[in-house]
N, C-alpha and C positions, 0 to 999 in steps of 0.2 A: 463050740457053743459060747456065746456072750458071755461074759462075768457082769452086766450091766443090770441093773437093778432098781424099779422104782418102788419103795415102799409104800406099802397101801399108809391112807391117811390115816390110820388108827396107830399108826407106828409113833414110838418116841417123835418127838420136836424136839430142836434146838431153836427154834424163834416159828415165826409169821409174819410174813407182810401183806399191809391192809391196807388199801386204796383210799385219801382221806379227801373228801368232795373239797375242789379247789377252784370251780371255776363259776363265778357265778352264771355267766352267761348260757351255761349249759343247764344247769339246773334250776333258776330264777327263785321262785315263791319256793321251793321245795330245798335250797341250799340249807340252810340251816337246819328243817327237821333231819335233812340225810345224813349231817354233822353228827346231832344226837345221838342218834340210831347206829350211824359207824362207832363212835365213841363208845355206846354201851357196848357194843358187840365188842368190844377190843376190851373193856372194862370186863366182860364174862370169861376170855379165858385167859386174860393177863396172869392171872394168879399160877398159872399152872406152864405157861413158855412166855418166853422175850416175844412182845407185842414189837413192830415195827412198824410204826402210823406213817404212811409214805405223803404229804405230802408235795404239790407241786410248786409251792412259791410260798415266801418269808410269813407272807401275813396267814395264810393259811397253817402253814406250819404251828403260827405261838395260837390260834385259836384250837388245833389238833390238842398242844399242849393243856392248855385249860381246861376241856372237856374231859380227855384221858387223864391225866393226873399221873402218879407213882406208875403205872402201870401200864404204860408205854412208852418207849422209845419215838423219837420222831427224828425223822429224816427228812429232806428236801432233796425232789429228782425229778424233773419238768416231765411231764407228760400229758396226756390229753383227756383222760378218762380215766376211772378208778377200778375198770374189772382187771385186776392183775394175775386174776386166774389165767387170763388168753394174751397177756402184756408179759409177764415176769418172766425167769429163764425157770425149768423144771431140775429140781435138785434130784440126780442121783447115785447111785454106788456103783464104782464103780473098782470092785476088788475090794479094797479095804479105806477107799478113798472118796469122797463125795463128788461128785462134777457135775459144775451148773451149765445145763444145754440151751444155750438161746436159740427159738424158732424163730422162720420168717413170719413177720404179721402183713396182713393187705388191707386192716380195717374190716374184717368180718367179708370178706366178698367186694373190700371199696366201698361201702354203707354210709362210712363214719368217720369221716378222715380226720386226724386231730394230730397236731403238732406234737410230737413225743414219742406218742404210742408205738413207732418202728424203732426206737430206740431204747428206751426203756429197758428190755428185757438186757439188753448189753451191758447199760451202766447198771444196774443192780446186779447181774452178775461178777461185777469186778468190785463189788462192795464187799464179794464173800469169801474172799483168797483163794475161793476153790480152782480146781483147773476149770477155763471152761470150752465146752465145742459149742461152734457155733453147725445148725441146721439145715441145711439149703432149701428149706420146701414151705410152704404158708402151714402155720398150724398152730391150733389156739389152745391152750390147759384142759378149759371146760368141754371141750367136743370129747372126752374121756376120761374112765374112773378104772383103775385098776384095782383087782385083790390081795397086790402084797405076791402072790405065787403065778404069774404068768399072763394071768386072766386080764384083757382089758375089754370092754363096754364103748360103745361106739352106735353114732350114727349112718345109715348111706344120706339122709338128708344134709349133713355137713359135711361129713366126709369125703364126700364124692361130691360134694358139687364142684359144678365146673367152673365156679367162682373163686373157688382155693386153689386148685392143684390141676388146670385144665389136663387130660390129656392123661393122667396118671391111674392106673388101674386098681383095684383092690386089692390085688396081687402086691403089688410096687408098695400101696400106701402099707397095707401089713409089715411089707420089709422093712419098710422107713421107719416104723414102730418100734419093731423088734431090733433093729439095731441105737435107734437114736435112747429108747427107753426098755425095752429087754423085752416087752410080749413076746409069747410062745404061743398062746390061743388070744380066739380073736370071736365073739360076738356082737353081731351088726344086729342092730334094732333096725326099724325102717323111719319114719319120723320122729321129731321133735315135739315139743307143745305148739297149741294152736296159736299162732302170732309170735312167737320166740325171732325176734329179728336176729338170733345168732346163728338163724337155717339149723336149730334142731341140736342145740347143747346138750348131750346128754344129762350135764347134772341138775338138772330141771327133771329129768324123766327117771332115770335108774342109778341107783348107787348100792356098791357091794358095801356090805357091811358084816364079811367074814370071806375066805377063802369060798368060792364058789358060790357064793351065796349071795343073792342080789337082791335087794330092793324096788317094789314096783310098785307104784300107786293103783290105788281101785276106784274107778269112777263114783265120786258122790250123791248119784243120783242117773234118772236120762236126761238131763240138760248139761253134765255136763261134758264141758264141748272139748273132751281129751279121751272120753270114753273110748273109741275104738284105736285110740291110739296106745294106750295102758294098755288094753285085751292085747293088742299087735306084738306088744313086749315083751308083756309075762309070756304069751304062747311061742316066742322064740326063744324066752330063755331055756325054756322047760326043754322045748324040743331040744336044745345044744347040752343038757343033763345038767344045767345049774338047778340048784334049786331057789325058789323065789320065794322073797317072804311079802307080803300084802300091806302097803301102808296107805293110810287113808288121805284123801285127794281135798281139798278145799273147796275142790265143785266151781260152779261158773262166779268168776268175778268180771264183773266190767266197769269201767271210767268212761265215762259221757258215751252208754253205748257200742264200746267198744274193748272186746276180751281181752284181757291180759294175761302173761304167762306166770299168772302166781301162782309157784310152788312150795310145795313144803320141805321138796326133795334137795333145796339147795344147803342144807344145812351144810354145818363146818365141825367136826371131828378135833377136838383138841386133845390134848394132854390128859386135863382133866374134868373137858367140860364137853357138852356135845351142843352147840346153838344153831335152832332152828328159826327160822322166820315165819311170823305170821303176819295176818295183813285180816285189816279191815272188813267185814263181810264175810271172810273163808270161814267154812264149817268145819267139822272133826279135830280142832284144835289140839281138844285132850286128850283125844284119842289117837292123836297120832305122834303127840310127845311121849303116852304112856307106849307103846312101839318100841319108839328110841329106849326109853327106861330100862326094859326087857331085852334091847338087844346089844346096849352100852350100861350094865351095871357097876361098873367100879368110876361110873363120870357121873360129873352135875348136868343132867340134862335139864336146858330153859329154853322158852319159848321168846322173841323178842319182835315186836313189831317190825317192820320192813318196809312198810307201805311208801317212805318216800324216795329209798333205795332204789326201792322197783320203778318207779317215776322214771328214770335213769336207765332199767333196762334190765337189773337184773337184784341179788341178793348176797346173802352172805359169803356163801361158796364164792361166787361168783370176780368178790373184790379182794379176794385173800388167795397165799400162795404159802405153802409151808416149807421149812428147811427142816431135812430132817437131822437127828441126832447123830453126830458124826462115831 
């Protein structure tokens, strides 16, 4: 049996890294609010782990500085884009020892092709003395949320596409799991959120938030446009004897006409803080931080705009990667 281990996120940190908006040409009018917005997010649970503000070049870096203050570190490490959830190596235990795994990246499918991003996950792994192995298969952070005891969360819309891993079966990719990161059981949802260009990241959709226990948005209303995708989740988690707990949906957002994949579900789990994203228009706001409140009581849980994160594709979860507590 593996000694391989990935700690659920609710486990000790030893730091965080955070993806810090670097390029203007990707982000334009929205560069500097996504600045903000990263900076507060780094500003909410600095107090509680080593914040690691990843910029991609000099001039970006001393703006990181400014904005973060005492309460992040900044680094310079060229790469393309800020989700370092699907970019960074995956810290785990491995016996009494940490080891950082870097996967292959293909740009989501080839999507997004940006100078860095296949590398990335290397040079941050050799930042951390740990041992590291490297991956042989395409495979991104976000496409999975484990509970600390075996259980990982997955989609077949990402998982299985034939954009990642042609040719490779359920069968294959669970073993790939289980040996590169230790899963024993395996719960496949079926879709992602409606327009999620990451083909169906989980951490948009369900997140454990205890041993066996998972998280699952409940449609906002009938418009919106995730509803039969939420019902598709809870009723497979239930069916595989997790038990689901209900958290509230933001219901339909759109920009010029067109839906977006805002979540609430991407929040980020720290030490001592639990930061969830909101955004512009989304409804059940306080209801669905008081959730969080109830099921993370010894953290600060806050709510923190996102809106121009999302611009970019995705949220909190999304640009952060944790190191756990050695």
């Amino acid at each position: 049996m593996s000694n391989i281990h990935q700690p659920a996120e609710w486990a000790p940190h030893a730091a965080v890294w955070i993806g810090f908006p670097s390029h203007p040409d990707l982000w334009e009018d929205n560069l500097e609010p996504a600045r903000a917005e990263v900076a507060a997010f780094a500003r909410a649970i600095g107090a509680g782990e080593r914040v690691i503000l990843v910029a991609a070049d000099e001039e970006s870096a001393k703006a990181a500085r400014a904005l973060a203050g005492d309460l992040a570190d900044v680094i310079v490490q060229t790469f393309g884009d800020i989700w370092l959830r699907d970019t960074a190596p995956i810290i785990v235990r491995e016996g009494s020892s940490l080891v950082a795994v870097d996967f292959g990246f293909n740009f989501w499918g080839g999507k997004y092709e940006l100078p860095g991003d296949q590398t990335i996950g290397a040079r941050l792994a050799a930042t951390t003395g740990f041992a590291i192995r490297t991956a042989d298969w395409i495979f991104e952070g976000g496409a999975i949320d484990g509970d600390g005891a075996g259980l990982m969360v997955t989609t077949e819309q990402c998982l299985l596409n034939p954009n990642r891993n042609p040719g490779m079966s359920k069968a294959e990719i669970e073993a790939r799991l289980g040996a590169d990161l230790g899963f024993t059981r395996f719960l496949w949802l079926g879709d992602g959120l409606a327009n999620d260009h990451t083909d169906g990241h989980v951490d948009n959709l369900a997140r454990f938030v205890g041993e066996n226990r998972l998280l699952v948005p409940v449609a906002a209303d009938a418009n919106d446009p995730n509803a039969a995708i939420f019902a598709d989740a809870a009723d497979r988690a239930r069916a595989a004897g997790i038990e689901v707990v209900e958290f509230p949906s933001p219901g339909l957002i759109e920009w010029d006409d067109e839906v977006v994949p805002a979540s609430y579900m991407n929040f980020y789990i720290g030490n001592r803080s639990v930061v969830m994203p909101t955004y512009e228009g989304g409804r059940n706001r306080e209801a669905a931080l008081d959730v969080l409140r109830g099921l993370f009581p010894g953290r600060d849980v806050v709510g923190l705009s996102a809106d121009a994160i999302l611009s970019g594709g995705g949220s909190f979860h999304c640009i952060s990667q944790q190191i756990p507590e050695a």
